[in-house]
C-alpha positions as CSV (number, residue, x, y, z in Angstrom):
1,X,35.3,5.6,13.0
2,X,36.2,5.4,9.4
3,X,34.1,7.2,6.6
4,X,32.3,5.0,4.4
5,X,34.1,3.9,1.0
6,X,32.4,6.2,-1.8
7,X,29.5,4.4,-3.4
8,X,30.7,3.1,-7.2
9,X,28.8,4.1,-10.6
10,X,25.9,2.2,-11.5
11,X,27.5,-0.2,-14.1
12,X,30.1,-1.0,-11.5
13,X,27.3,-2.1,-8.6
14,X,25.4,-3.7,-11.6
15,X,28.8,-5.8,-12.5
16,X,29.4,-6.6,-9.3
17,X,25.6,-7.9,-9.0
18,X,26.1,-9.3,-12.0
19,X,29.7,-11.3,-11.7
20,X,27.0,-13.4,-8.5
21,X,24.6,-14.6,-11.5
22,X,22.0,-15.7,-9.0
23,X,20.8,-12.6,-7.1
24,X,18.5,-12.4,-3.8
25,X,15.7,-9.4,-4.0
26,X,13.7,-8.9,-0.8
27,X,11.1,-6.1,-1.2
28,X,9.8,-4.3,2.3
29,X,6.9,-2.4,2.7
30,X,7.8,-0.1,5.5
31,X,5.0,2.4,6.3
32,X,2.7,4.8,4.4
33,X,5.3,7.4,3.5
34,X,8.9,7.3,2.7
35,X,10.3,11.1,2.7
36,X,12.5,10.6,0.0
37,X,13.3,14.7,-0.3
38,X,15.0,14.5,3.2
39,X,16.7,11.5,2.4
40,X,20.6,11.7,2.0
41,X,20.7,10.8,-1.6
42,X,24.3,11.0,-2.6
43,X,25.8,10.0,-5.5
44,X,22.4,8.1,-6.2
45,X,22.8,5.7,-8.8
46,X,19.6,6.3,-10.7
47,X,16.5,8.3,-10.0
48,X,13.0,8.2,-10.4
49,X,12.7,5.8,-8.8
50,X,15.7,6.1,-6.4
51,X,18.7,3.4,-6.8
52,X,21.4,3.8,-4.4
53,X,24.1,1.4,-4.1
54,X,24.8,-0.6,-0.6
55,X,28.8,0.0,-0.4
56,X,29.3,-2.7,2.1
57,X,27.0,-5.9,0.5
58,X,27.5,-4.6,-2.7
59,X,24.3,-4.6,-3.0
60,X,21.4,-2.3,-4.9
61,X,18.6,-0.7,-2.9
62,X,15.6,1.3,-5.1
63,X,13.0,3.7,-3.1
64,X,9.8,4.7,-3.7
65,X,7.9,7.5,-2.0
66,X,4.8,5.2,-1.4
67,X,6.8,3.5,1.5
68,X,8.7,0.7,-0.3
69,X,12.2,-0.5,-0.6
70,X,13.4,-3.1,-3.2
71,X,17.2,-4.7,-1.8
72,X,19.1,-6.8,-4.6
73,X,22.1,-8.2,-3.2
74,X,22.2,-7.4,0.2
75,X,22.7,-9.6,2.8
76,X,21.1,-9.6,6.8
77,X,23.1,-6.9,7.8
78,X,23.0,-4.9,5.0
79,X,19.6,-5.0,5.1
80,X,19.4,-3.6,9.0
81,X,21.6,-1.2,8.8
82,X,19.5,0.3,5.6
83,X,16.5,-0.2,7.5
84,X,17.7,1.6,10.5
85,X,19.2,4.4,8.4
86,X,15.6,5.1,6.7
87,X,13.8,4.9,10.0
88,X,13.8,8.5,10.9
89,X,12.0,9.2,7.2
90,X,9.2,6.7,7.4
91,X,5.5,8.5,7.8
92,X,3.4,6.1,9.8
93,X,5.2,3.3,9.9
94,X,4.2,-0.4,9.9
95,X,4.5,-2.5,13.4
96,X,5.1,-5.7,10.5
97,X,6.3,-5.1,7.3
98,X,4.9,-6.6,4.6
99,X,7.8,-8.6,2.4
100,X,8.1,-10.4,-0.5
101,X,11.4,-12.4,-2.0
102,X,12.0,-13.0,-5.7
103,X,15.2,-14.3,-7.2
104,X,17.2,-12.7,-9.9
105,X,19.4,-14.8,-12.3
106,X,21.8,-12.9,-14.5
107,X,23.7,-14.9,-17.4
108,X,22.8,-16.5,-20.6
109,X,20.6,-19.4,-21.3
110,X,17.4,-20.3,-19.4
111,X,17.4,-20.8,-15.7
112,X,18.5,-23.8,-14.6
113,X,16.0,-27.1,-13.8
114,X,13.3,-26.7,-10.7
115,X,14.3,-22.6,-10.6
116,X,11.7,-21.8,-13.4
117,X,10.1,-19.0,-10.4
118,X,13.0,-16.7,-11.0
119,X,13.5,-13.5,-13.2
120,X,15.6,-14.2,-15.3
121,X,17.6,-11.5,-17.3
122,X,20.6,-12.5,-20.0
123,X,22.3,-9.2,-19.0
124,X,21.6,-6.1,-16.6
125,X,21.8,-2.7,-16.6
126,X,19.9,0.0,-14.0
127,X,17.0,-0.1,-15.6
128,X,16.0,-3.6,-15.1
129,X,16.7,-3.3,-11.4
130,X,14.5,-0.1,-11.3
131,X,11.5,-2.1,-13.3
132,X,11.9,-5.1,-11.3
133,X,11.4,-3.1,-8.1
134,X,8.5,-0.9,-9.1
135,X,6.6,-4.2,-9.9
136,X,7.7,-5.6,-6.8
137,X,6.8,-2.8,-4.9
138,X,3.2,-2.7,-6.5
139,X,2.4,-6.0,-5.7
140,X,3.2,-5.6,-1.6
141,X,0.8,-2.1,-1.8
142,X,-1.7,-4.1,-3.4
143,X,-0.7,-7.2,-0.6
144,X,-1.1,-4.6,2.1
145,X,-4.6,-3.2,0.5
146,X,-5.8,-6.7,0.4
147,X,-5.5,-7.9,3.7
148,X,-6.5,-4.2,5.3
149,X,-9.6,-5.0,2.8
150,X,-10.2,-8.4,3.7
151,X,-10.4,-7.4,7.6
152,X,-13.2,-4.8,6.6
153,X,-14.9,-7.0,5.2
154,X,-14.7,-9.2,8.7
155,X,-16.5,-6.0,10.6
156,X,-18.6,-5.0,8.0
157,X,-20.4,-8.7,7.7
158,X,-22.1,-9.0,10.8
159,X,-23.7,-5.3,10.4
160,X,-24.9,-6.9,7.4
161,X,-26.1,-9.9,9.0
162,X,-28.0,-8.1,11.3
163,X,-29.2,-5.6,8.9
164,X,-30.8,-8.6,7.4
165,X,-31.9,-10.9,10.4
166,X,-33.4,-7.6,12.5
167,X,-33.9,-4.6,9.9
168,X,-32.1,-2.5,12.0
169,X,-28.2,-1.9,12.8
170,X,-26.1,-1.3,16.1
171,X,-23.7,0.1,14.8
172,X,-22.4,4.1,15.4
173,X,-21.8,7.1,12.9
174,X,-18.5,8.0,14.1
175,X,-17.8,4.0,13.3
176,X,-18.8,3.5,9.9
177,X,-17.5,7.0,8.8
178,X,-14.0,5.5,10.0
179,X,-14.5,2.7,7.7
180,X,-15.1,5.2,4.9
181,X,-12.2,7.4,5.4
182,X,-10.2,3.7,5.1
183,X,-12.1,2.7,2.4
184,X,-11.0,6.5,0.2
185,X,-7.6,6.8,1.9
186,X,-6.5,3.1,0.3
187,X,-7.9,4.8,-2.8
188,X,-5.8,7.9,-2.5
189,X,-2.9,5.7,-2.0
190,X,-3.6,3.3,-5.0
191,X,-4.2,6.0,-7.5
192,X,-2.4,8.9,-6.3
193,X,0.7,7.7,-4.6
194,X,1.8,3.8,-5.5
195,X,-0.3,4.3,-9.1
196,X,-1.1,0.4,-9.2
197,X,-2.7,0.5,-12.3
198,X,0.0,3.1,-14.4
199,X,2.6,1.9,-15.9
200,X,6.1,3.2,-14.6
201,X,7.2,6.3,-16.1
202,X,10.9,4.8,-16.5
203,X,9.2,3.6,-19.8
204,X,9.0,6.2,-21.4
205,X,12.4,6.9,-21.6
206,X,13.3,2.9,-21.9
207,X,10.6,1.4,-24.7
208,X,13.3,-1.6,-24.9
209,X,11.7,-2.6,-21.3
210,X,8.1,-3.1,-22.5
211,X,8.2,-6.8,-23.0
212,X,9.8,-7.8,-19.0
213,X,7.2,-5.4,-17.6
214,X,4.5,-6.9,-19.4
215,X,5.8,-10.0,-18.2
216,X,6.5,-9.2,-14.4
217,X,3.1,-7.4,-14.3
218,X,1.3,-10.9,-15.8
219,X,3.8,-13.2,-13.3
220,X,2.3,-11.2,-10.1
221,X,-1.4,-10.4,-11.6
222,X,-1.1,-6.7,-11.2
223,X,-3.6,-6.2,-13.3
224,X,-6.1,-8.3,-12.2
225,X,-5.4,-8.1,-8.3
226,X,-5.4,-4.0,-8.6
227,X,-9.1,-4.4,-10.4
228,X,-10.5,-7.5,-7.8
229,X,-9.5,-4.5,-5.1
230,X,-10.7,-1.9,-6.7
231,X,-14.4,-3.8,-6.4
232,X,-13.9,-4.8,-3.2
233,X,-13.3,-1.0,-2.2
234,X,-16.3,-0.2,-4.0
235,X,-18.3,-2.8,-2.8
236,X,-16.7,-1.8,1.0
237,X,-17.8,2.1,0.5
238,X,-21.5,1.3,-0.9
239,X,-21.9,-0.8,2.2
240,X,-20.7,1.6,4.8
241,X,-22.7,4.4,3.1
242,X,-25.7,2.3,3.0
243,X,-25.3,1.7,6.9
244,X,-24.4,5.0,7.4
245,X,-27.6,6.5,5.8
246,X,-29.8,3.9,7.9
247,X,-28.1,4.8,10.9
248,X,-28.5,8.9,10.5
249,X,-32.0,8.2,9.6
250,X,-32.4,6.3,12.9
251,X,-30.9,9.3,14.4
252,X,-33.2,12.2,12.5
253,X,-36.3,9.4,13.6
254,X,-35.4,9.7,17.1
255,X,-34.8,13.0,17.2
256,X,-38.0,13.9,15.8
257,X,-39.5,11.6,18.5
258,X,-37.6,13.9,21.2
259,X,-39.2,16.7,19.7
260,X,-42.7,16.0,19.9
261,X,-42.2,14.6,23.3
262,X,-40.7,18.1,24.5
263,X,-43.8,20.3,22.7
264,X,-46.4,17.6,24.6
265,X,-44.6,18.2,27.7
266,X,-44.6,22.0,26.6
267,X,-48.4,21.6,26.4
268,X,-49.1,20.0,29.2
269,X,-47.3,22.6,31.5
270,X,-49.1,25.2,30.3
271,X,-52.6,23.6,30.3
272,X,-51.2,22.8,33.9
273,X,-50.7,26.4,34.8
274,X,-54.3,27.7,33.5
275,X,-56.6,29.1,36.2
276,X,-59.2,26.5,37.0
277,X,-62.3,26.9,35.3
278,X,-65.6,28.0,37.6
């Protein structure tokens, strides 16, 4: 089997994107992790956040850590073979992806009629694939968040329903502290990990980029989504915790109950077992 052709420098792939003009970008969300330090990273093309070139599709693919991979450029197979290659470093991985397609137009003047929805860039360097992909990225965590959120808020309703038709709640501990671990593990990941709200760190070192990542981060409402989940998460955990506290106090109630039962039966065994009076 022949060795794969070495991967070019990043302003050949970027030419080679470039000489296309109109560039396909596919973003994958492939699980909660992406082990990035195990990852065979030679001859990257950029890092932080990873750009490697695809030799084959000449094509550009840029990982993050947080489980997402941007492709520019790369065709069907392309794509699978990069897919199956990161398989073995993907922590928990997803049964269905979550995906999302832009296009990228590279060339002077403004994009043609009816084609307004693409990014358009009058030239391209690294930089701007790197930016482009953290903002795609964000927005399939916060996709992924929102629909994980929205089917909480499917279970959590009728406990509230009932809470409010009955005053009182079926529902077990163990159950509702599940719903709290989900509730501060999407917060772990949205703070700690995917850092919805932050600003990528590639601009500090590239100022010039302020402008398209103010305007990326306005096209797909960053902002605004990362905030709306934010107060659904909050709204999510005081629920739980409310429930939670109703049903442990439930619990301590009967409980109690148990124990005055067992000190009346106590009582009554020993009144049983006095002599009879004469």
């Amino acid at each position: 089997m022949p060795a794969d052709p070495p991967l070019p420098a990043a302003a050949d792939a970027i030419a080679a994107l470039a000489a296309r003009g109109d560039i396909a970008v596919r973003a994958l969300l492939l699980g909660e992790r992406l082990d990035l330090r195990r990852l065979d990273r030679a001859k990257p093309l950029a890092t932080a956040p990873l750009a490697l070139a695809l030799p084959a599709a000449g094509g550009v693919a840029v990982l993050f850590r947080y489980g997402a991979a941007v492709l520019f450029g790369a065709d069907e197979g392309a794509t699978a073979r990069l897919l199956a290659a990161l398989a073995p470093f993907v922590a928990e991985p997803f049964a269905s992806p979550e995906t999302e397609t832009a296009r990228l137009r590279i060339g002077p003047g403004p994009p043609p009629a009816g084609d307004e929805g693409a990014i358009a860039l009058p030239h391209c360097a690294i930089e701007h694939l790197q930016l482009i992909a953290d903002v795609l990225a964000k927005s399939l965590v916060l996709a992924r968040y929102e629909t994980v959120m929205a089917g909480m808020f499917d279970r959590i309703e009728p406990l509230a329903a009932e809470l409010r038709a009955r005053g009182r709640v079926n529902a077990r501990g163990r159950v509702l502290l599940r719903q709290i671990g989900v509730v501060l593990g999407i917060q772990h990941r949205m703070v700690g990990r995917a850092e919805t709200a932050e600003k990528p760190e590639l601009l500090w070192d590239h100022p010039e980029l302020e402008r398209l990542h103010l305007h990326l981060a306005e096209e797909y409402e960053l902002r605004e989504r990362d905030r709306a989940l934010d107060r659904k998460l909050d709204l999510a955990g005081r629920t739980v915790e409310t429930l939670l506290g109703l049903v442990q106090a439930r619990s301590s109630l009967r409980v109690e109950w148990y124990i005055v039962a067992l000190i009346l039966a106590e009582l009554g065994l020993a009144l049983y077992a006095l002599p009879p009076l004469r």
